[in-house]
SESE-788667 format. One record per residue (C-alpha): residue number from 1; residue in three letters; x, y, z. Coordinates in steps of 0.05 Angstrom, whole numbers, padded with zeros to 5 digits. Layout:
SESE-788667
PT  nr rest     c1     c2     c3
PT NUM  ALA      X      Y      Z
...
***
This chain:
SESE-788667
PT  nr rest     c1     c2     c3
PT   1  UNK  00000  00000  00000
PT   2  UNK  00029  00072 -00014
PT   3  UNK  00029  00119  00028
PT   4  UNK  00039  00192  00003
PT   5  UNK  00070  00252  00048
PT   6  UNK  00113  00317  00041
PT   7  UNK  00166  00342  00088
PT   8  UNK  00145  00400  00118
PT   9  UNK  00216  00422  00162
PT  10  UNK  00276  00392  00186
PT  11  UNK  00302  00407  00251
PT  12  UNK  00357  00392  00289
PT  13  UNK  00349  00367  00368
PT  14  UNK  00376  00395  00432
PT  15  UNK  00447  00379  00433
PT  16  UNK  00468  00313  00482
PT  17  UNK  00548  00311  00504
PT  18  UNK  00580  00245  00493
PT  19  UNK  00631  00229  00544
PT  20  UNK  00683  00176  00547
PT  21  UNK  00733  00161  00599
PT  22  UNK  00775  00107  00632
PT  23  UNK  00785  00107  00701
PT  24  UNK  00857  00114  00735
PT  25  UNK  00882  00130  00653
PT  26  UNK  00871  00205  00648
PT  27  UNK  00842  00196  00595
PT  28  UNK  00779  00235  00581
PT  29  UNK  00742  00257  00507
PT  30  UNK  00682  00295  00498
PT  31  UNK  00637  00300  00438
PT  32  UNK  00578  00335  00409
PT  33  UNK  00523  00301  00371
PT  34  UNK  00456  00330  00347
PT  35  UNK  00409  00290  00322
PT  36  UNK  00363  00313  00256
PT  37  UNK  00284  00309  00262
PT  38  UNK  00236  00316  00208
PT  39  UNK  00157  00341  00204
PT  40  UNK  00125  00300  00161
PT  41  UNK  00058  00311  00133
PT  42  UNK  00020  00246  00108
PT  43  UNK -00024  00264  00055
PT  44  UNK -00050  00202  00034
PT  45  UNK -00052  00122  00065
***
């Protein structure tokens, strides 16, 4: 079955902070990662 739609915006979302580390190592790295989101409108199932 087809189902029709149009995109209507795409966003990005809130930023999250990815953090890796091992213990008694100093050694630490942070990273940034934003996901995408898109509005869809479904015009037709």
């Amino acid at each position: 079955l087809p189902v029709t739609g149009k995109v209507l915006e795409v966003k990005k979302d809130k930023k999250i902070i990815v953090f890796k580390m091992k213990a008694k190592k100093r050694y630490r790295k942070t990273q940034g990662h934003r996901q995408t989101k898109a509005k869809v409108l479904i015009e037709k199932i």
